[in-house]
C-alpha positions in Angstrom: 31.9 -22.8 -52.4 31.2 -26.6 -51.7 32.8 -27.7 -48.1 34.3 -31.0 -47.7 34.1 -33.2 -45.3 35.7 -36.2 -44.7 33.6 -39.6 -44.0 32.7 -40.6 -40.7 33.1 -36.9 -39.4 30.6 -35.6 -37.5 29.7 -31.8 -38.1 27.9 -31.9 -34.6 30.7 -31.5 -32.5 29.3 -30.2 -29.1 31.5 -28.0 -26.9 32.6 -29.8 -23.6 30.3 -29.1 -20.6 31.5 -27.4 -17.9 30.8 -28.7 -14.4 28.2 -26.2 -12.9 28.7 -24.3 -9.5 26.7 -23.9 -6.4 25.6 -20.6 -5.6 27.8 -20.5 -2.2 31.1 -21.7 -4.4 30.3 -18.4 -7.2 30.6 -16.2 -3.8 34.3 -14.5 -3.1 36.8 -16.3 -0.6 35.5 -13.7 1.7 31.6 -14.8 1.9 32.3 -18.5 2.0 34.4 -18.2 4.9 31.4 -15.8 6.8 29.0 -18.7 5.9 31.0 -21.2 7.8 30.2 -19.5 10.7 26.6 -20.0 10.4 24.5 -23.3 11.3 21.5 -23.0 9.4 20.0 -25.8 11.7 20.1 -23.7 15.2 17.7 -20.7 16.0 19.9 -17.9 17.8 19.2 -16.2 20.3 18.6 -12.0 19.1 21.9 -11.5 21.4 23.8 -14.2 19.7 21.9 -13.2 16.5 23.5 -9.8 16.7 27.0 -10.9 17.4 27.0 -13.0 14.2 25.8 -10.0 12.1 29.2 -8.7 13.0 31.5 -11.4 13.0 30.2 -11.8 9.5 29.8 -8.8 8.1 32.4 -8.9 5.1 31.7 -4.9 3.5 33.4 -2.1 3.7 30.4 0.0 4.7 28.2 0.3 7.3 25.2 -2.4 6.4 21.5 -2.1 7.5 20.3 -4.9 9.5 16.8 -5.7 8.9 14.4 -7.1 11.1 11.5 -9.0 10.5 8.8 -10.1 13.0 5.2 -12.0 12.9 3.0 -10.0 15.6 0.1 -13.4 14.8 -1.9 -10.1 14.9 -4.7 -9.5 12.0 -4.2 -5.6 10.9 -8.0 -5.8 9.1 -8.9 -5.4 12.9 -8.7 -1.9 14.5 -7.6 -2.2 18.0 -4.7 -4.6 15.9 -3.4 -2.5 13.4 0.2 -1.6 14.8 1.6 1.6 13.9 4.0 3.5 16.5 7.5 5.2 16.1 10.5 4.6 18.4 13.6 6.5 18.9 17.0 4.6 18.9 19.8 5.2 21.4 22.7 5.3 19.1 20.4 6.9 16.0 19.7 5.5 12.7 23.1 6.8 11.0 21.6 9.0 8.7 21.5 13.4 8.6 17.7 14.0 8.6 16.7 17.2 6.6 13.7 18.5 8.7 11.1 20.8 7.6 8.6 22.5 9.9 5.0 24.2 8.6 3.9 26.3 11.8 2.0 29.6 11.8 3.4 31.1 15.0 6.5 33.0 15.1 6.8 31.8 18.7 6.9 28.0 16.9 8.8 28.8 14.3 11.8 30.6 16.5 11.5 26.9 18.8 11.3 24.5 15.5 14.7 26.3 14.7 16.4 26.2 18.2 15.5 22.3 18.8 17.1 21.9 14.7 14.8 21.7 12.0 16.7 22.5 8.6 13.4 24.6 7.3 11.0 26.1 9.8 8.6 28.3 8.2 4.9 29.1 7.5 3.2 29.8 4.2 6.3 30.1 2.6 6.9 26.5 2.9 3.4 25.7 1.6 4.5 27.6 -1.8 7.6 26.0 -2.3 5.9 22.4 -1.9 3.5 23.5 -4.1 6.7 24.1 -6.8 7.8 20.7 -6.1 10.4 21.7 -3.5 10.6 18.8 -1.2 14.6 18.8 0.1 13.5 17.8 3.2 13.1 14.0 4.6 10.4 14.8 7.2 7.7 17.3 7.6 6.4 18.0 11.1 3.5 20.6 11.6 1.0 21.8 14.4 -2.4 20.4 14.5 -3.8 23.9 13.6 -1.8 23.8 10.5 -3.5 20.2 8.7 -6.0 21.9 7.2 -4.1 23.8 4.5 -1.6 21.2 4.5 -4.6 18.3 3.5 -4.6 19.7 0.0 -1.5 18.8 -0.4 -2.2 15.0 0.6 -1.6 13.3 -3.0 1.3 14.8 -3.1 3.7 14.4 0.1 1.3 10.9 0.9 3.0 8.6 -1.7 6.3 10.4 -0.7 5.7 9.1 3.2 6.4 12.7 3.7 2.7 13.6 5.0 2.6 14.6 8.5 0.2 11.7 10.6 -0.5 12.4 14.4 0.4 8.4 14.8 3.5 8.8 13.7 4.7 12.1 16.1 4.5 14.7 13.3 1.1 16.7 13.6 1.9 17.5 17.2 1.8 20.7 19.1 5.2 19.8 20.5 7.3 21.0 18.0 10.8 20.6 19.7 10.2 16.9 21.2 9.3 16.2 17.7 11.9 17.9 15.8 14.7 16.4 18.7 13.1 13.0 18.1 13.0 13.1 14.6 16.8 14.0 14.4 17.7 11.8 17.3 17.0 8.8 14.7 13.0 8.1 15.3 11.8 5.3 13.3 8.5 4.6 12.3 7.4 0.7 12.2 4.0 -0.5 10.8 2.2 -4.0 10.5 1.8 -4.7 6.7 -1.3 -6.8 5.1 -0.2 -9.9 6.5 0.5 -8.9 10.0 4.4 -8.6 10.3 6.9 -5.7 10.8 9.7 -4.3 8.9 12.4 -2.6 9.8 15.6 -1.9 8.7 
């Protein structure tokens, strides 16, 4: 069918342009009145820092606060490659499943009183040999790394294998298991020589 169209019409016609937004003004009611409160021109203080995060903290949830910091430290060196845990005071807010690989009954019968989830010997080995890892963190004895190491490629890309750095190869079992559940984290200098944590 032919279409008419009438002279001096334009079959171009281009829909009107609506004016674009900022980023801030797409944001809820909510966010925009948080930002307010901020003055991207002053460095706080970490106190003053702290007390912003929750004045304008606008969820419904609990939010992780993440912290970032630049050590000026080159981790291709040894003696400055950072790695160390710390336990917080008021914990980390989550239920840690903790799984303990000793040989010793005597270890074993204390890994259970201090409250690791799974405290066991080479029954434990088997079932992370089937797959079974409902656990967040494995602790073990030094004594007990060697049939553990096979086991490496595994747990390793998991962050589930046990380092002496990091509190869990230690012959201490309860300190470990009470720090672990106590809300122990782990921080770490990455390539460019700052920490995470969150």
């Amino acid at each position: 069918k032919a279409r008419i169209v009438k002279a001096g019409a334009s079959d171009n016609t281009k829909p009107a342009i609506k004016p674009t937004h900022t980023r801030l003004e797409r944001r809820s009611k909510s966010y925009r009145a948080a930002s307010q409160l901020i003055d991207r021109n002053v460095s706080y203080r970490l106190s003053e820092a702290l007390d912003l995060i929750i004045k304008t903290s606008i969820g419904k949830f609990d939010a992780t606060v993440e912290l970032h910091a630049n050590l000026l430290v080159d981790p291709r060196q040894a003696d400055q490659n950072i790695r160390q845990t710390v336990v917080l005071p008021a914990g980390t807010g989550k239920v840690m499943r903790i799984a303990v690989l000793a040989d010793a009954d005597d270890d074993i019968a204390k890994a259970k009183k201090a409250g690791a989830d799974i405290a066991a010997g080479d029954e434990l080995l088997q079932r992370i040999e089937k797959g079974v890892l409902d656990f967040d963190v494995l602790i073990t004895t030094p004594a007990m790394m060697q049939k553990l190491s096979k086991y490496a490629r595994f747990l390793g890309p998991k962050g589930l294998m046990p380092n002496p750095k990091s509190g869990t190869v230690t012959p201490n079992l309860t300190k470990a298991v009470t720090d672990a559940k106590a809300g122990r984290v782990e921080y770490r200098v990455d390539s460019t020589g700052i920490i995470h944590v969150g």
